[in-house]
SERO-4910 file (N, C-alpha, C, O; in steps of 0.05 Angstrom, whole numbers):
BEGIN
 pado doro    nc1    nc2    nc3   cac1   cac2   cac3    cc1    cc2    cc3    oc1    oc2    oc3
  Unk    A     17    -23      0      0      0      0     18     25      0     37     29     15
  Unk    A      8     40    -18     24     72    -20     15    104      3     -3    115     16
  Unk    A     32    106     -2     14    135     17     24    154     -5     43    154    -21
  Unk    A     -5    174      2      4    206    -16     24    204    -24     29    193    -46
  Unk    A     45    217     -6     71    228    -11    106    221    -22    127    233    -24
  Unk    A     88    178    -29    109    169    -30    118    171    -59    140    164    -66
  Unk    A     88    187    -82     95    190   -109    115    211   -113    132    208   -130
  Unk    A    113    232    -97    123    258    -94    160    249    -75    180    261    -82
  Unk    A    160    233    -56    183    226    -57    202    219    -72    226    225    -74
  Unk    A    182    197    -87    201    173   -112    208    198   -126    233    200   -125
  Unk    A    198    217   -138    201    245   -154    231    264   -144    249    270   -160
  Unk    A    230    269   -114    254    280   -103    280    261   -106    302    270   -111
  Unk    A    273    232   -101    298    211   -104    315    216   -120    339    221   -119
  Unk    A    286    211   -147    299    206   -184    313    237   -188    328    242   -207
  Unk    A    307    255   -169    317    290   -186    345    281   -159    365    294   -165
  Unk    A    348    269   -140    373    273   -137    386    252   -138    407    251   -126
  Unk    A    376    224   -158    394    203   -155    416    214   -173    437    204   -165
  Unk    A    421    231   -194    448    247   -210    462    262   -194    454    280   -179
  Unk    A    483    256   -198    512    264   -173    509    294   -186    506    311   -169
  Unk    A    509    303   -213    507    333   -228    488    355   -204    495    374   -190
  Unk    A    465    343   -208    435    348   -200    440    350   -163    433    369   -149
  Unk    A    452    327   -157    463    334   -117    475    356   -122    461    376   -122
  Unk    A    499    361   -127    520    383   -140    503    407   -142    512    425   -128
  Unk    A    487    413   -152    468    437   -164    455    443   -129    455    464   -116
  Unk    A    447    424   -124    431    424    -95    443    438    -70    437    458    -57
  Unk    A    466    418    -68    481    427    -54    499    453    -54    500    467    -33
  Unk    A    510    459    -75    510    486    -82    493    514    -79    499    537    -74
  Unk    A    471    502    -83    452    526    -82    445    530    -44    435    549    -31
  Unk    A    454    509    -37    446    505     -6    468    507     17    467    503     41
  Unk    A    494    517     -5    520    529      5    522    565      4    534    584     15
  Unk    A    507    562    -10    510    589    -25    480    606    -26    482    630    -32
  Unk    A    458    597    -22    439    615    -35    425    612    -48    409    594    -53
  Unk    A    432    641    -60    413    647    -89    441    648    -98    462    653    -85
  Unk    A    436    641   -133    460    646   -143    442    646   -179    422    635   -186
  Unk    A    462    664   -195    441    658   -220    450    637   -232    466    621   -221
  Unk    A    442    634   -259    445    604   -277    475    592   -272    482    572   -259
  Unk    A    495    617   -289    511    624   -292    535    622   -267    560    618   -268
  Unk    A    523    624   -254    545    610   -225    541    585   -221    560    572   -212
  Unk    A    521    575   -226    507    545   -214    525    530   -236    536    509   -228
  Unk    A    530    538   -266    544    530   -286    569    523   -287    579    505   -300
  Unk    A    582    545   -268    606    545   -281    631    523   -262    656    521   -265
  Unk    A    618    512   -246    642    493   -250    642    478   -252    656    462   -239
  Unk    A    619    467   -280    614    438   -287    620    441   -304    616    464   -313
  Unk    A    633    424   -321    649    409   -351    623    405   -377    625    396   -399
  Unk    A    603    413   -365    581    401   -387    574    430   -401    585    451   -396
  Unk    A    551    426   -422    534    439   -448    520    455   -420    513    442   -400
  Unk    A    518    477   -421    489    487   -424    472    483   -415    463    486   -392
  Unk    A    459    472   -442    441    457   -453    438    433   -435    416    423   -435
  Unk    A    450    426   -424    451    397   -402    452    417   -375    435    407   -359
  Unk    A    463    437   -363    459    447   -340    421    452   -335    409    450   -314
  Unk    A    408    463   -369    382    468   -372    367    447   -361    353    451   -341
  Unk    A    368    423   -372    357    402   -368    354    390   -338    333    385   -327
  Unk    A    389    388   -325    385    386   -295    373    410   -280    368    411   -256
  Unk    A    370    430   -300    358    451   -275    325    442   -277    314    433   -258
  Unk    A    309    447   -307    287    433   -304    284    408   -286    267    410   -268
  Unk    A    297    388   -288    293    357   -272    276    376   -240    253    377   -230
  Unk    A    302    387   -234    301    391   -207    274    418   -194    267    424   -171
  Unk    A    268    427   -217    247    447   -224    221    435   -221    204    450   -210
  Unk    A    213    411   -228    197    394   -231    191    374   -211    171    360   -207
  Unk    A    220    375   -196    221    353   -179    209    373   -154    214    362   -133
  Unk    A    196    400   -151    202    421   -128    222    426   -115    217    440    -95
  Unk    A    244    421   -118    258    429   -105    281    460   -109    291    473    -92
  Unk    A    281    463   -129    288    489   -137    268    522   -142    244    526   -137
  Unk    A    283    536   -150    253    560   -155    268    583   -177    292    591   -177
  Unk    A    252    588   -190    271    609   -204    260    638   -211    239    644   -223
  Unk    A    281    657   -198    268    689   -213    286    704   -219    310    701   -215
  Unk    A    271    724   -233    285    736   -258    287    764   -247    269    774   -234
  Unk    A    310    776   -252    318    809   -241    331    824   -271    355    824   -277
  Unk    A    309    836   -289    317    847   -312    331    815   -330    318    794   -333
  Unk    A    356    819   -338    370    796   -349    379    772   -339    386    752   -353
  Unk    A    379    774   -308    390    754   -289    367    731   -283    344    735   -275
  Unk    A    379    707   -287    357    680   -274    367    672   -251    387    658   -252
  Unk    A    355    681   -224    372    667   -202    349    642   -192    325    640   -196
  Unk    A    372    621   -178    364    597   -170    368    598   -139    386    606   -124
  Unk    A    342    586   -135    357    586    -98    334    552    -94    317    546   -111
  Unk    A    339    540    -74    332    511    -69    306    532    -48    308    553    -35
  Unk    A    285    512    -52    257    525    -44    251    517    -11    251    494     -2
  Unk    A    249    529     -4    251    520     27    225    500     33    202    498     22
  Unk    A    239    486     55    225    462     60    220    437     37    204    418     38
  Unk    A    240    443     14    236    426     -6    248    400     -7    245    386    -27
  Unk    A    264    391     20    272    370     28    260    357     52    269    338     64
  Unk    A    244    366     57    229    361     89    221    333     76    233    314     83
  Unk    A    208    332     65    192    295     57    219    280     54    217    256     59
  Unk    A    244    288     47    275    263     34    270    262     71    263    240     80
  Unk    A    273    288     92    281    278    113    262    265    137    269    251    156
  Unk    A    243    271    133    217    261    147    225    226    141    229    210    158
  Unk    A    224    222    112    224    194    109    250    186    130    245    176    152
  Unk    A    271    192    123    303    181    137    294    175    165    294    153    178
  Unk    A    285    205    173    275    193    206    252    178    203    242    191    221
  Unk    A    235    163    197    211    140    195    232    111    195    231     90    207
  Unk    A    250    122    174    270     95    170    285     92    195    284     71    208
  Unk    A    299    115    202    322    110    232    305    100    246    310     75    247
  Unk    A    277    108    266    262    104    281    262     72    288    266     58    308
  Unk    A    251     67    255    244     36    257    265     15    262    265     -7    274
  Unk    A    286     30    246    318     12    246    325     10    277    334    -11    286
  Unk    A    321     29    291    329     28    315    311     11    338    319      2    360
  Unk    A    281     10    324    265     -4    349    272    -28    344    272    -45    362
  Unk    A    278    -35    315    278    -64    308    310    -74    317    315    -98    316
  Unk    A    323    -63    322    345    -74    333    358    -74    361    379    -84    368
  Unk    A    335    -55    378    336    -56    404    320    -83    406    327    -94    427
  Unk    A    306    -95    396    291   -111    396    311   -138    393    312   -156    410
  Unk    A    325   -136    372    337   -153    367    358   -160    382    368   -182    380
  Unk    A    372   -132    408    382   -135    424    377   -144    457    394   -149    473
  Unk    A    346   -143    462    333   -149    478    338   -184    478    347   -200    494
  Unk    A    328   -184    452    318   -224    448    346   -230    452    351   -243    473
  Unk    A    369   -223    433    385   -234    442    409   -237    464    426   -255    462
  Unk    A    407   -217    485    412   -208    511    397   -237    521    413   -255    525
  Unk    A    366   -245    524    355   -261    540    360   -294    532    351   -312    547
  Unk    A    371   -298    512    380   -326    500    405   -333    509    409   -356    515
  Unk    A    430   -310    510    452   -308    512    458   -323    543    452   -311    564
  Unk    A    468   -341    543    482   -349    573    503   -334    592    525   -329    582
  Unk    A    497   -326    619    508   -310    628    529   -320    643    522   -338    659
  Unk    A    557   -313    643    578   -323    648    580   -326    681    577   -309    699
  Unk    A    586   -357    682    590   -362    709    612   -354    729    635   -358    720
  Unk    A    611   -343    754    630   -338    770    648   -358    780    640   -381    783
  Unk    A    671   -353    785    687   -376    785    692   -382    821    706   -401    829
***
């Protein structure tokens, strides 16, 4: 069974499973706002391919873009990672009950060393 938000997750995944596209993220989340043109320049690629990862990630919500006369600045949209981290903690939560658990059971099986 699915919930709402898990279409809209799988969506955030696929826009940051590209190391380019983390790069863009993380950048913008080092820095700001920054326009196209900074976000660009210290990748090896077209353009035309920075365009594309910026749409992905445009699409994916996580970015935003506005325009000042000639300038396109990019800045990462706030709270646009809250669902990647909400999930992580649902995952730690469980990882953790399930292995206190697993440390419980096996604490009470375990033979306790005799005094000599």
């Amino acid at each position: 069974m699915t919930r709402a938000g898990d279409n809209a997750l799988g969506t955030l995944f696929a826009a940051l499973s590209d190391p380019t596209r983390r790069a863009i993220v993380e950048r913008l989340l080092a820095n700001g706002e920054l326009t196209v043109g900074e976000v660009a320049a210290p990748f090896a690629i077209t353009t035309p391919a920075i365009s594309r990862h910026l749409r992905v990630l445009e699409r994916a919500g996580l970015i935003t873009r506005r325009t000042d006369r000639q300038w396109r600045y990019l800045r990462v949209k706030d709270e646009a990672l809250a669902p990647v981290e909400n999930w992580i903690s649902r995952q730690r939560r469980h990882w953790n009950a399930a292995l206190d658990r697993l440390e419980a059971a096996a604490a009470t099986k375990t033979p306790r060393p005799r005094k000599s």
